[in-house]
N, C-alpha and C positions, 0 to 999 in steps of 0.2 A: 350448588353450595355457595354461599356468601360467605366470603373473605371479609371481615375485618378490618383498618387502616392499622392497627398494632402489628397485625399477624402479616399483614407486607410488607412493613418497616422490618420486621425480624426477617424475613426472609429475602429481603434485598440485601440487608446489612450481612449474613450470613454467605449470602453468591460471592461479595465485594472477600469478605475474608477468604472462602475457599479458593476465591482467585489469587490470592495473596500466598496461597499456601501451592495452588499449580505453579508459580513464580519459581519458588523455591524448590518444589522437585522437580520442575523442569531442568532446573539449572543441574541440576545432580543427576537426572538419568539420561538427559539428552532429548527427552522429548519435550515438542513444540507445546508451549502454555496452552495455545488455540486449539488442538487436538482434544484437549481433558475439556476445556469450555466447552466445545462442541460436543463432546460425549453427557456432558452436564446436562446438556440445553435437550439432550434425546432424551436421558432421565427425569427431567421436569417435565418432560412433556409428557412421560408415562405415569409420572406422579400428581400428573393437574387431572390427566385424562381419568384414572381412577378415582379422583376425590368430583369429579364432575365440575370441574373449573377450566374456562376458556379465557387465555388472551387472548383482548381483540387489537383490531388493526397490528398485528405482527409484519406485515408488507411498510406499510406507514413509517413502523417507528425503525425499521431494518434502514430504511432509505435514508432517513434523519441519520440514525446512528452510523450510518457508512459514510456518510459526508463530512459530518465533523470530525470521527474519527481519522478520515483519510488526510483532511484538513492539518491536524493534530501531529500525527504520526509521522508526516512529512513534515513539518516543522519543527518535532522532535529530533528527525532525524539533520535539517540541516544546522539546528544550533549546537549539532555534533562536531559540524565539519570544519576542519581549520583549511583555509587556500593558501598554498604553500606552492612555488614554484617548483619544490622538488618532488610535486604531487599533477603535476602537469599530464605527465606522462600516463598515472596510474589513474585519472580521471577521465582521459581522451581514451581508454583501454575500455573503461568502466560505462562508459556512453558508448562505443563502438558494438561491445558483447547486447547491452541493453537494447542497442537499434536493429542489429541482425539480426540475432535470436528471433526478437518482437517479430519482424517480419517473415521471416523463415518458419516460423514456428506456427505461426496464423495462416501464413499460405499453403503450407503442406495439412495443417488439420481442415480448411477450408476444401481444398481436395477430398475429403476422406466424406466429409461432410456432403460434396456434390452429387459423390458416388453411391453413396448410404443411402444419403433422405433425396435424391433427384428435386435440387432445389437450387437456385441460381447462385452464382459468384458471389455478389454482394451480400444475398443474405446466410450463404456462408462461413462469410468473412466477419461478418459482424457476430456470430457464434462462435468463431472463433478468436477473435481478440480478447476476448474476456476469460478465454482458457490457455492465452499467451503470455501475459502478463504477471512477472515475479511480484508478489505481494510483496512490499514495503513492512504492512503490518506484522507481517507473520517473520521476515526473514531479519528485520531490524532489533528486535528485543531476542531472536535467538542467537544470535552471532555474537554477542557481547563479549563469549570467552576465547574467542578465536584472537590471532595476533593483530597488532593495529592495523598493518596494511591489507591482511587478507579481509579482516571487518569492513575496513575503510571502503573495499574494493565492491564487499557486498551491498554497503551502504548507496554510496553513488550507483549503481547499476539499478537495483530494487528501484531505487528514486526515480531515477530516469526511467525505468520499463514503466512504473506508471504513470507517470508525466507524459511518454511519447505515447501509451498506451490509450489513455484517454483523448488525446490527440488523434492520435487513428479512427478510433470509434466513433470519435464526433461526427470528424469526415467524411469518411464511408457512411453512416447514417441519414448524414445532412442529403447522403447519394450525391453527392460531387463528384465528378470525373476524372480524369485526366489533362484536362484540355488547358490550353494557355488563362482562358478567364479563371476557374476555378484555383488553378495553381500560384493566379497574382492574390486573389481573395484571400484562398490561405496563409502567403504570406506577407498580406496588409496586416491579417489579425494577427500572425505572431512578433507584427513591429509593434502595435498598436497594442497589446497586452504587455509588450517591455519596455513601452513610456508607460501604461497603466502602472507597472509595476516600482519603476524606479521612483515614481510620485507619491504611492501609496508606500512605500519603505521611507521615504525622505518624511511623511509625515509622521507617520505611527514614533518612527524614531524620536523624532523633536517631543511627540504624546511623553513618549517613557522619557527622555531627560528633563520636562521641563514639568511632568504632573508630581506634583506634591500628594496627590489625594491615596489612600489605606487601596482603593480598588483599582488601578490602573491598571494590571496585568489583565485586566478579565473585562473590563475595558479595552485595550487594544486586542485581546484575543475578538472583541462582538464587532469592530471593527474590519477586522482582518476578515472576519467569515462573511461581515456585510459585502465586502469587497470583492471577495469571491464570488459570492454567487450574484453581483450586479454582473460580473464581467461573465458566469454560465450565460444569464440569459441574454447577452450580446453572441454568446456561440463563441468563444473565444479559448484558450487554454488555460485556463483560473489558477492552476496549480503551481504553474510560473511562480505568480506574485508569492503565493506561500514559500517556495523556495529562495524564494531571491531574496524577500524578506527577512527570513532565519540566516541564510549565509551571508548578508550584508552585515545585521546587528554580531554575529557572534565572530564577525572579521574584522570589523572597526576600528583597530588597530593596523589596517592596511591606507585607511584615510586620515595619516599624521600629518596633516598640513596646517600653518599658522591658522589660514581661511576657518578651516572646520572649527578648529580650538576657540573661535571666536563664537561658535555659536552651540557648542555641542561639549561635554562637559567628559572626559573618557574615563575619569573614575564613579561618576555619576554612571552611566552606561555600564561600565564593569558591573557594579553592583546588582543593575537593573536585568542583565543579564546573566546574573546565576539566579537569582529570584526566580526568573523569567522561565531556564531551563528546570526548575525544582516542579514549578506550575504546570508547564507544559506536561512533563512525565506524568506525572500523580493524574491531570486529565486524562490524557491518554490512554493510561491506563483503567481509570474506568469506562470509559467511550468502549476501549475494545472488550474490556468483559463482558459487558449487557450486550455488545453484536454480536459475538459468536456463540452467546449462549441463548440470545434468540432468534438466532440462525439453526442453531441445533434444534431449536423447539421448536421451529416451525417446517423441520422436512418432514417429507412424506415418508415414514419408515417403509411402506410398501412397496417404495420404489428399489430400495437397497436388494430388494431379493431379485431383480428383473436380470437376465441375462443379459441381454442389450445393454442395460446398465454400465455394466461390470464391463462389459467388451470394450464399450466406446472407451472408457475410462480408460481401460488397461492401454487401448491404441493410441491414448492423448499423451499417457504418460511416458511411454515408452519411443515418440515420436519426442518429445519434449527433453528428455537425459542422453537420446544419443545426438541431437543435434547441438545440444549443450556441450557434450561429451568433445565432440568433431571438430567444434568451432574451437571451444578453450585451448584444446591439443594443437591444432594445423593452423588455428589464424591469430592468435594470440601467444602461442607457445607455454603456455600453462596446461602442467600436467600434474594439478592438487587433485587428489579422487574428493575431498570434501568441497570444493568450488564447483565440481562438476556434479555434485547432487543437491547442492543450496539451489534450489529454482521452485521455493512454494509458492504453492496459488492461495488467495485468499481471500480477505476485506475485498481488496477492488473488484474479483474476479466476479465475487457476489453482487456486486453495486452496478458492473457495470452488466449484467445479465442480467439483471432484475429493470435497467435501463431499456434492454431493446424494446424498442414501440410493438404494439398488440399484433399489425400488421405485417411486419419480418417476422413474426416467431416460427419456429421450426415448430410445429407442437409434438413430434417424436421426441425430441432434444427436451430432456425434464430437468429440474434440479438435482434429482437423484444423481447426474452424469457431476453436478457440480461438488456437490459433498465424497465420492471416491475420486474427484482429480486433485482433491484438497488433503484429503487422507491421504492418498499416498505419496502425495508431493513430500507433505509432510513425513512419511514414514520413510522416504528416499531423504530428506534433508536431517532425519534422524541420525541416519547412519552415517552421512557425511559428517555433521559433528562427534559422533563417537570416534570416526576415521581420523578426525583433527586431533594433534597433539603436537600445538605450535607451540614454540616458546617465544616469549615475551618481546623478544627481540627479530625475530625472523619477520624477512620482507617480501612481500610477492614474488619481487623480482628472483629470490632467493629457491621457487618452485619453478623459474621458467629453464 
């Protein structure tokens, strides 16, 4: 059946709305936007299959759309963050839980994996990084009603899991070892991606105070991605500079020195920077509606009935809440029941499994396993927001 260019227009324009309107009941019933996009993306695809209509390249544009999205979303997320000295503490916490977890979390489902599919460490490891790793995507627009510091807390940690998370994967990937050479190499590249970074923020910045022109946002946004993916294919940690970028501009107010003022304009900048955050979001949020809803249209529904399926999943899941659970409790001293079920998988989880090379694939190991570790992250990270009932004022430290 031949579609149209009207009848696509209408039904893109129609996704963009229904998404607007998951926003909104999300926010009221507790469940994740990404869950109904996902459930979407299963009924377009029962609804394309019956009219006899195929999207093509769905692989393709998942890839695209997981890049810029992840790209996005983390820069969403850092033009969030104010660096506050009295936030020291609740950052160095928030990068700690992000770096154990990650590891803990991919070492014991790596096990599980060894045992299961009789298949080696590494490429264990590299199936399991992608089912370790807190979605930014997923857990950053759901947190919104939680109080600032337990948000804040989610924020920084989601960020860092996939920041260190793609870092991981790289490595293992790259098949690096342990050995003295590999471990000076790895950290050449992460000096050398944070001069890349603080060059690449020092310009873009001087872009937004000094471009007069109607498009500079979108502009520095084709910049910033060019910049990225120059430094992927150097093998480097790209996500940095996104990070470093958002928390540099929306801090700028930490760099009050005569010097700067001589060349750098801070109400010029102010400006440029709610602009900047209005853009961001409103992207954002469409990047992630067309992923998860051609994520959902593109699983295999036949996988969902497989027992295997369903098993792996339940064992990811459930290795995943109580090492969350153990950690926040005994090494952190956080005992919030809603901190301890926010750990959904998502955007990265997808991006970075649909990454591993043809070569490492488990081929037991389907997508299907990825779609119920998402759902039910998600449906554990339901109930942890329904569990929360912070007020306005309440501080992490206030749950330890």
């Amino acid at each position: 059946m031949k579609v149209d260019t009207h009848t696509i227009l209408i039904i893109l324009s129609v996704l963009v709305v229904l998404s607007y309107i998951f926003n909104y009941v999300a926010s009221r019933i507790k469940i994740p936007s990404v869950m109904l996009l996902i459930a979407s993306g299963l009924a377009l695809q029962y609804a394309s299959s019956s009219l006899g209509i195929r999207i093509p390249y769905t692989q393709t544009m998942l890839e695209i759309l997981g890049i810029t999205g992840l790209i996005f979303i983390v820069l969403e997320a850092a033009l969030e963050l104010k660096l506050e000295r009295n936030k020291l503490t609740l950052i160095g916490r928030a990068f700690l839980s992000a770096l154990i977890l990650l590891a803990a979390t991919a070492g014991l489902i790596s096990v599980i994996f060894i045992y299961y599919y009789d298949t080696s460490f590494r490429t264990a490891l590299i199936h399991a990084i992608p089912l370790s790793v807190i979605s930014s995507a997923v857990a950053i627009p759901s947190v919104v009603g939680m109080s600032e510091e337990k948000r804040e807390f989610i924020v920084y940690e989601s960020t860092f899991s996939d920041i260190l998370g793609i870092i991981l994967f790289n490595y293992v990937v790259a098949g690096q070892g342990l050995g003295v050479g590999s471990l000076v190499n790895f950290s050449f590249n992460l000096v050398l991606i944070v001069i890349v970074s603080v060059v690449s923020t020092l310009a873009l910045i001087f872009l937004l105070n000094h471009s007069k022109g109607q498009v500079r946002f979108f502009l520095t946004f084709a910049i910033l991605v060019l910049t990225y993916s120059f430094a992927k294919f150097l093998h480097l940690p790209s996500l940095l500079l996104v990070l470093c970028f958002g928390l540099v501009i929306n801090n700028f107010r930490l760099f009050n020195f005569p010097v700067v003022h001589r060349y750098f304009s801070f109400a010029r900048l102010n400006d440029a920077l709610n602009e900047m955050k209005t853009m961001t979001v409103e992207t954002a949020f469409i990047i992630r509606t067309f992923f998860f809803l051609l994520f959902g249209y593109s699983i295999n529904t036949g996988l969902l009935l497989s027992k295997e399926v369903l098993i792996t999943g339940l064992v990811i899941i459930l290795i995943t809440l109580a090492l969350r659970t153990l950690f926040l409790k005994f090494a952190l001293r956080i005992t919030s029941a809603p901190l301890s079920l926010i750990a959904p998988r998502g955007l990265i989880t997808i991006l970075l499994f649909y990454s591993i090379p043809a070569h490492l694939r488990i081929e037991k190991l389907s997508e299907g396993v990825l779609f119920v570790v998402i759902a039910l992250t998600g449906l554990a990270m339901t109930i942890g927001l329904l569990l929360s009932r912070d007020k306005p004022s309440e501080r992490i430290e206030d749950v330890i």
